[in-house]
C-alpha positions as CSV (number, residue, x, y, z in Angstrom):
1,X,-71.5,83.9,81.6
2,X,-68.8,85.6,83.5
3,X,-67.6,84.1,87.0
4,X,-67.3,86.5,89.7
5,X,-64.1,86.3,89.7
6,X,-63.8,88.1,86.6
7,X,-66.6,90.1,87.5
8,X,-64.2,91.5,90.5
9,X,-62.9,95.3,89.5
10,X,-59.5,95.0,89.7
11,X,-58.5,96.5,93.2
12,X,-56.8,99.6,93.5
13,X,-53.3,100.1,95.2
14,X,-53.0,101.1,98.6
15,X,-50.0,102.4,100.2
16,X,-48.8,100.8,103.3
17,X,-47.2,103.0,105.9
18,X,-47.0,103.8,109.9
19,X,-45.3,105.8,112.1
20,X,-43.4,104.8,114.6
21,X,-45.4,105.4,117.5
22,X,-48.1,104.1,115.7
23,X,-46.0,100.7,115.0
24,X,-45.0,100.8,118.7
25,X,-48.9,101.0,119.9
26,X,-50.3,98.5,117.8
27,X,-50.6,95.0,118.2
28,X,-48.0,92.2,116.4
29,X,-48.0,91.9,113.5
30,X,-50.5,94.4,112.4
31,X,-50.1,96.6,109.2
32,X,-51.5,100.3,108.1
33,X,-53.6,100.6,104.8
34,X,-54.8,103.8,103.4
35,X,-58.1,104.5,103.1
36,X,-59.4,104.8,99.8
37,X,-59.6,108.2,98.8
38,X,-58.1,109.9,102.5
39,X,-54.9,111.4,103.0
40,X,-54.6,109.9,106.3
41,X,-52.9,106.6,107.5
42,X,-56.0,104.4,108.8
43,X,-55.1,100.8,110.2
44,X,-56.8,97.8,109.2
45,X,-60.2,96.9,110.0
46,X,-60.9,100.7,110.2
47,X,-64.5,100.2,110.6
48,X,-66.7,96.7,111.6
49,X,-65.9,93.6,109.3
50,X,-69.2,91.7,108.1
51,X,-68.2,87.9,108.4
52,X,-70.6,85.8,106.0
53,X,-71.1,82.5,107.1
54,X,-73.4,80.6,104.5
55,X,-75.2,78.3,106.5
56,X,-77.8,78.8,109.3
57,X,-77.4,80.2,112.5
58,X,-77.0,77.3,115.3
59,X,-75.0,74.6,113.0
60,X,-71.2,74.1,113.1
61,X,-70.2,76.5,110.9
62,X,-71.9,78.9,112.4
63,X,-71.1,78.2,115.8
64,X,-67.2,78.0,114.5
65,X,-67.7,81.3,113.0
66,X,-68.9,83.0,116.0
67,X,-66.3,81.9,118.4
68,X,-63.8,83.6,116.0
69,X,-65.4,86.6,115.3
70,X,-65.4,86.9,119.2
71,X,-62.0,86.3,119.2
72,X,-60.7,88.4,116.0
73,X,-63.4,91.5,117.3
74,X,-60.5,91.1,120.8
75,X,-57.5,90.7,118.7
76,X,-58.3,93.6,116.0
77,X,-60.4,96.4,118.4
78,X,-62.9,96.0,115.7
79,X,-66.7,94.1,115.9
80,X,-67.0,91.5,113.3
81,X,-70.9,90.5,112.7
82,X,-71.5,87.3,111.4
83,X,-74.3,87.3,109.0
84,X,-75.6,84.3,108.2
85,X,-76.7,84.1,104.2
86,X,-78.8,80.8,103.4
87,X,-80.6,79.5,100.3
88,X,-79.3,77.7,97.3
89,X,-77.7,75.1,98.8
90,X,-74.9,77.3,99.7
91,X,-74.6,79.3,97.0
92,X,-76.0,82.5,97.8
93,X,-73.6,82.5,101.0
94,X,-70.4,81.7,99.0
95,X,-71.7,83.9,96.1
96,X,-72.0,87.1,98.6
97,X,-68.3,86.5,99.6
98,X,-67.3,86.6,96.0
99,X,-68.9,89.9,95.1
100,X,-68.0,91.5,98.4
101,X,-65.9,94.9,97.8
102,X,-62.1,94.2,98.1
103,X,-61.3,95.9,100.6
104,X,-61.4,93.6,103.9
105,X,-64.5,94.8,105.4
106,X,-66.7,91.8,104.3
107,X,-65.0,88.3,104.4
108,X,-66.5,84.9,104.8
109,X,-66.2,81.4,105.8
110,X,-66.2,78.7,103.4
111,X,-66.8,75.0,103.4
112,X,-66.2,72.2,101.8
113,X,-69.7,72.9,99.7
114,X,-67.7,75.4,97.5
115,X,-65.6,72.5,96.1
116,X,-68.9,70.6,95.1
117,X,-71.5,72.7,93.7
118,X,-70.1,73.8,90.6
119,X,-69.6,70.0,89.2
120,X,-73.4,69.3,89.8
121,X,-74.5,72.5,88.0
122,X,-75.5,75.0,91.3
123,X,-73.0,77.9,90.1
124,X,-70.3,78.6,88.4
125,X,-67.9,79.7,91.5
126,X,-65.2,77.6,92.4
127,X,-62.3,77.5,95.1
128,X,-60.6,79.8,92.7
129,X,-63.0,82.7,92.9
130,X,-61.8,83.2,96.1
131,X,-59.0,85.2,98.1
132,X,-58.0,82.5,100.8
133,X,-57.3,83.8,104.0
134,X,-56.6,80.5,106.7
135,X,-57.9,77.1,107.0
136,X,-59.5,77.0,110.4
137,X,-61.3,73.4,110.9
138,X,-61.0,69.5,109.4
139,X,-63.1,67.0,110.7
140,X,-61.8,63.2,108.7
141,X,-64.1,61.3,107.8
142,X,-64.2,57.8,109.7
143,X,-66.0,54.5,108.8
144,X,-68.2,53.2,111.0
145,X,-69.7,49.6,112.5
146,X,-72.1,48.7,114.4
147,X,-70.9,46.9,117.9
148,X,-72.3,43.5,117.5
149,X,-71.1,43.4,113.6
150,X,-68.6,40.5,113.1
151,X,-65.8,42.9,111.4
152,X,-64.2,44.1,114.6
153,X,-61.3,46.1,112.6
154,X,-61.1,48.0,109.4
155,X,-58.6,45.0,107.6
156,X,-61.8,42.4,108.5
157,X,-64.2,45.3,107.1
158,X,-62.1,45.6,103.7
159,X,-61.9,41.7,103.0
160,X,-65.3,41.9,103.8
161,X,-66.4,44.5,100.8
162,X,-63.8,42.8,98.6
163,X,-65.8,39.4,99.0
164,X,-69.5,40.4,99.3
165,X,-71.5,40.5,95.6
166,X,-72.1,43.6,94.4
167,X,-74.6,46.1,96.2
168,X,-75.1,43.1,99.2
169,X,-73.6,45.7,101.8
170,X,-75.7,48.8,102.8
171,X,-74.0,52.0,103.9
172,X,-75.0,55.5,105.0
173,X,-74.0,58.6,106.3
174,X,-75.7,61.6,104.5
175,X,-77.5,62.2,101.2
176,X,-76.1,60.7,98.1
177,X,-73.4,62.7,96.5
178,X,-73.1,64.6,100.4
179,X,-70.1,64.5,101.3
180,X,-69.5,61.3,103.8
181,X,-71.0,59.4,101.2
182,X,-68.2,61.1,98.4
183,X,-65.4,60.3,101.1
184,X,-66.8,56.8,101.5
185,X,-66.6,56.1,97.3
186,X,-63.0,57.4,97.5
187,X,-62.1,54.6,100.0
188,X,-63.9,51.9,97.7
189,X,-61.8,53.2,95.1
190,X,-58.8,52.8,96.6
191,X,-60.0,49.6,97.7
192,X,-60.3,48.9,94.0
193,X,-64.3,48.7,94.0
194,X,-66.6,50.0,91.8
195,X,-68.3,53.3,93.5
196,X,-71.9,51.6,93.7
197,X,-70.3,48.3,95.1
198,X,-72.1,48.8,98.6
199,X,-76.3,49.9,98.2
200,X,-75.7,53.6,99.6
201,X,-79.6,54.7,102.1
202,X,-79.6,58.1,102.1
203,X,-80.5,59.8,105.3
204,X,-81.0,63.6,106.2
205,X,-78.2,64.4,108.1
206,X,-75.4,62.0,109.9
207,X,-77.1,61.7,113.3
208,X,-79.8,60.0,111.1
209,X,-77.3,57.6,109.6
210,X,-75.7,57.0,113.0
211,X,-79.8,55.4,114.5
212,X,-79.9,53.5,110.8
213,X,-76.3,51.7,111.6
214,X,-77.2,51.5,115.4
215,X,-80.7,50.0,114.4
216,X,-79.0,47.5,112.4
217,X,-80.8,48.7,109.5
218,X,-77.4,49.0,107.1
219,X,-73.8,47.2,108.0
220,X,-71.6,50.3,107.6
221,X,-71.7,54.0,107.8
222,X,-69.4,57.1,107.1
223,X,-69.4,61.0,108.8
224,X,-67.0,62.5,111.1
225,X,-66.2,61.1,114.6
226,X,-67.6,64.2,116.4
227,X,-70.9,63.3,115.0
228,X,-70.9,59.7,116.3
229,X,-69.3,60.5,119.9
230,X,-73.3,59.8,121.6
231,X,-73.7,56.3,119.6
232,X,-69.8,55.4,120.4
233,X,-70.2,56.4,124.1
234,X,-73.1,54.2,124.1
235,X,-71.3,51.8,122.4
236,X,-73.8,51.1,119.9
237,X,-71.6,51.9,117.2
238,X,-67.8,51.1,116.6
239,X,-65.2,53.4,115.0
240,X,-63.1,51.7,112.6
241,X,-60.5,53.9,111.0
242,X,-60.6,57.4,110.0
243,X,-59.6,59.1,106.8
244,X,-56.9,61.6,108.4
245,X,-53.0,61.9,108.1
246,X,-53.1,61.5,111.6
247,X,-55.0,60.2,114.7
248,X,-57.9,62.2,115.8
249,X,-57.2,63.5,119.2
250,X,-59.9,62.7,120.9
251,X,-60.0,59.4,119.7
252,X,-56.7,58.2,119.9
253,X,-57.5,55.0,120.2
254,X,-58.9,55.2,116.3
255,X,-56.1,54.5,113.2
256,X,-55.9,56.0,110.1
257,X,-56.2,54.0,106.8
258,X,-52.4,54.5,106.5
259,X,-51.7,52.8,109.8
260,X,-54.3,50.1,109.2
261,X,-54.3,48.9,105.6
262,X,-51.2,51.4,104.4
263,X,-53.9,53.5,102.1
264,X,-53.1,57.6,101.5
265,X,-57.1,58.0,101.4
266,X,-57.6,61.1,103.4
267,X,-61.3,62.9,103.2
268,X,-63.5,65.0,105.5
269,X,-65.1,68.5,105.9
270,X,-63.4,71.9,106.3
271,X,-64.3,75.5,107.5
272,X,-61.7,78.2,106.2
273,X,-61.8,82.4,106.0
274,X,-61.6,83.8,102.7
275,X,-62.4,87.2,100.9
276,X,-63.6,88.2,97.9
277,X,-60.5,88.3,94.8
278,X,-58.3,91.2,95.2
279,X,-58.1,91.3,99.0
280,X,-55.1,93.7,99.2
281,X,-52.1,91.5,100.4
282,X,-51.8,93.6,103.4
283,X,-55.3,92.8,104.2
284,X,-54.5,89.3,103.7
285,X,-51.5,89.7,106.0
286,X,-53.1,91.6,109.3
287,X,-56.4,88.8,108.8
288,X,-53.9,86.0,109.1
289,X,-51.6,86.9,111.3
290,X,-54.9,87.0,113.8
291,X,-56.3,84.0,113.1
292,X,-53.5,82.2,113.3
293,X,-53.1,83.8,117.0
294,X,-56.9,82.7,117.5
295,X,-56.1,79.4,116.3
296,X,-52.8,79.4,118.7
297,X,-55.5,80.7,121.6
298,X,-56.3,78.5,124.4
299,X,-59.9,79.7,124.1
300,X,-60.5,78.6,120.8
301,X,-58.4,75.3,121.0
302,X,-61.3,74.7,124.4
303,X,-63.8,75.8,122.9
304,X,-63.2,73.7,119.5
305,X,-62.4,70.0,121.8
306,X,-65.7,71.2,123.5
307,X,-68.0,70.6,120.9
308,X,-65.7,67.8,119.5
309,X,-64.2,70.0,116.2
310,X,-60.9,69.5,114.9
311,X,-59.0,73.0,115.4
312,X,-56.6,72.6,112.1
313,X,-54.8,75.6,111.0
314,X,-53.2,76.2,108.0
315,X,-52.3,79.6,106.1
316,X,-53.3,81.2,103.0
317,X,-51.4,79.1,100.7
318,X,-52.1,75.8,102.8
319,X,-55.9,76.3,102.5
320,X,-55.4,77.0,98.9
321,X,-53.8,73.4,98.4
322,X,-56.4,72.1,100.4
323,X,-59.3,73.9,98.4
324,X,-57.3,72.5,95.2
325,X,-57.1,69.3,96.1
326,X,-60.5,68.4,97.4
327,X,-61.6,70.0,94.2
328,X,-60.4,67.7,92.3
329,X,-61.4,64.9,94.9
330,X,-64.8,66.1,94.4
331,X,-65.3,66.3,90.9
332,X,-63.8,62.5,90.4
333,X,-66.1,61.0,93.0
334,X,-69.3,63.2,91.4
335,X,-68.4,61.7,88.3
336,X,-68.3,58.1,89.7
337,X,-71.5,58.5,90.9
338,X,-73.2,60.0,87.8
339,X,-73.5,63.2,89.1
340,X,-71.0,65.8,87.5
341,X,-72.5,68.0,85.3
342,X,-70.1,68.0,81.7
C-alpha cells in the first residue's frame, strides 16, 4: 500500500521573481511565486491558507494554532482558517495535511501523535511524509510526587525505584502507551529498569492523573508542568525534575535530569507547522521566515506563558531532527511495552 508520500505528484517548478518596487513594498523576507498556469508574478499566500489542526477545537493545539494563524493572517495580508479535522486518533488530521496540494495554501500543525501511530498500526504516515515547516511548541515532561511523599528530590525518588520489588510503585499520567507514560519508561530505562518495573493506572487525560497522585491513590506521576501548575500551587503535588535540556521557565526552581542525577533523558510533547511533500522551497522560505517573526513576537511569547506553554522555536531542519529523533524514541519505548506493531 502506497504512503502518501509517494502518493504526492511530484510538484511542478515555479519561477521566483519580483520587481523592484514590488521587493521594496513587501514585507522582509517575503518571496514572489508564480502562479500555476498565469503569466503574472503573484506573491505568496495569493489567496486564504487553510491551517489543519488535527485535534478539537478548544484543546492546546488548537488554541496554539489559533493564536498563530492570527498572527501569520497580520504578518502575510492573508486569512489563514484553522480547520479542525478529528477522528482516528489523529489520523485523519495528519492524513489531510499529507494529501493537501503542494502549493502552500493548505498546511497543518503536527504533534507528537504523528511519531506514534504508525508503530501501533493506525497508518502508515510518518514524520517523513511530511514537508516541515518550524517547530513551534515543547512542553518536557516532568515527574511528579505527591507533597507529603517521603522522596523530597528526584536522587531520593531514583534510589527509591532502584530498591522497591518489581511493580510495588504505582504511577500515572495518561493512557498506557500515551505519551507521559512513554516519557516516563524512557527514564526507567535510563535508570536501568525494566519498562513495567512501576504498576502504570491509566487515567483519561493528565489532570486525571494529577487528583490520582494528589489522592494518594499512586506514589508518582508523569505529564507536563503546565498541566500540574493548579495541584503545585495548591501544593498538593511536588515537581521533581523535568525531562528538558534546560529549566522550564516558569518553574525555575525545577532541575533537569542532567542537573540532578547527570542523565541526557529528554521527552515531552511538541506542536510544529508542516505541509504536505513538495511544498516549493520558496513556500517553505516566506512560511518560515513569518513564524519565526511570530515566534520572536511579544504577543505570542504572552500569550504562550499565559496559558503556561513552552514557546520553542526551531526551523525547518530543527523540527525535522526533532521529528527524527522522537521517532525513534517512540518506536523503542512502544516496543518495551508490547505495543509496536512488527
Amino acid at each position: 500500500m502506497p504512503t502518501c508520500l509517494e502518493r504526492a505528484p511530484a510538484p511542478a517548478r515555479r519561477s521566483c521573481a519580483l520587481p523592484r518596487r514590488g521587493l521594496l513594498a513587501a514585507p522582509a523576507l517575503a518571496l514572489a511565486l508564480r502562479a500555476p498556469g498565469a503569466g503574472a508574478q503573484a506573491r505568496y499566500p495569493s489567496r486564504p491558507v487553510q491551517l489543519i489542526v488535527p485535534w478539537a477545537a478548544g484543546g492546546g493545539t488548537d488554541a496554539v494554532a489559533r493564536m498563530l494563524a492570527s498572527l501569520l493572517e497580520r504578518d502575510l495580508g492573508q486569512p489563514f482558517v484553522v480547520v479542525n479535522r478529528t477522528g482516528g486518533q489523529g489520523v485523519v488530521g495528519h492524513a489531510a495535511i499529507a494529501a493537501a496540494a503542494p502549493d502552500g495554501h493548505t498546511i497543518g500543525m503536527l504533534t507528537l501523535e504523528i511519531a506514534m501511530m504508525h508503530w501501533v498500526g493506525l497508518t502508515e504516515l510518518t514524520p517523513r511524509s511530511y514537508a516541515p515547516i518550524a517547530l513551534m511548541n515543547q512542553d518536557p515532561a516532568a515527574v511528579m510526587v505527591n507533597t507529603v511523599s517521603p522522596q523530597a528530590d528526584i536522587r531520593a525518588l531514583a534510589e527509591a525505584l532502584r530498591a522497591a520489588p518489581a511493580r510495588k510503585l504505582k504511577g500515572t499520567g495518561s493512557g498506557r502507551g500515551g505519551s507521559w507514560h512513554l516519557a516516563f519508561v524512557g527514564w526507567l530505562r535510563a535508570l536501568g529498569l525494566p519498562a513495567d518495573h512501576v504498576l502504570w493506572v491509566p487515567v483519561e487525560g493528565a489532570a486525571l492523573g494529577m487528583q490520582e497522585l494528589a489522592a494518594g491513590g499512586v506514589d508518582l506521576a508523569a505529564c507536563s508542568l503546565p498541566e500540574a501548575k493548579a495541584m503545585v500551587d495548591a501544593r498538593r503535588v511536588r515537581p521533581l525534575a523535568v525531562m528538558a535540556s534546560e529549566r522550564v521557565a516558569a518553574f525555575p526552581e525545577v532541575p533537569t535530569l542532567k542537573e540532578a542525577l547527570g542523565m541526557d533523558h529528554v521527552a515531552g510533547i511538541w506542536r510544529g507547522i508542516a505541509g504536505p511533500p513538495g511544498l516549493p522551497p520558496e513556500v517553505r522560505q516566506v512560511l518560515g521566515a513569518a513564524l519565526e517573526r511570530v515566534a520572536r513576537s511579544e504577543e505570542y511569547q504572552g500569550f504562550m506563558a499565559n496559558r503556561g506553554f513552552g514557546a520553542s522555536f526551531g526551523d525547518a531542519a530543527a523540527f525535522a531532527a526533532q521529528m527524527d529523533r522522537t521517532d525513534q524514541a517512540m518506536g523503542s519505548a512502544l516496543r518495551e511495552v508490547g505495543l509496536a506493531k512488527g
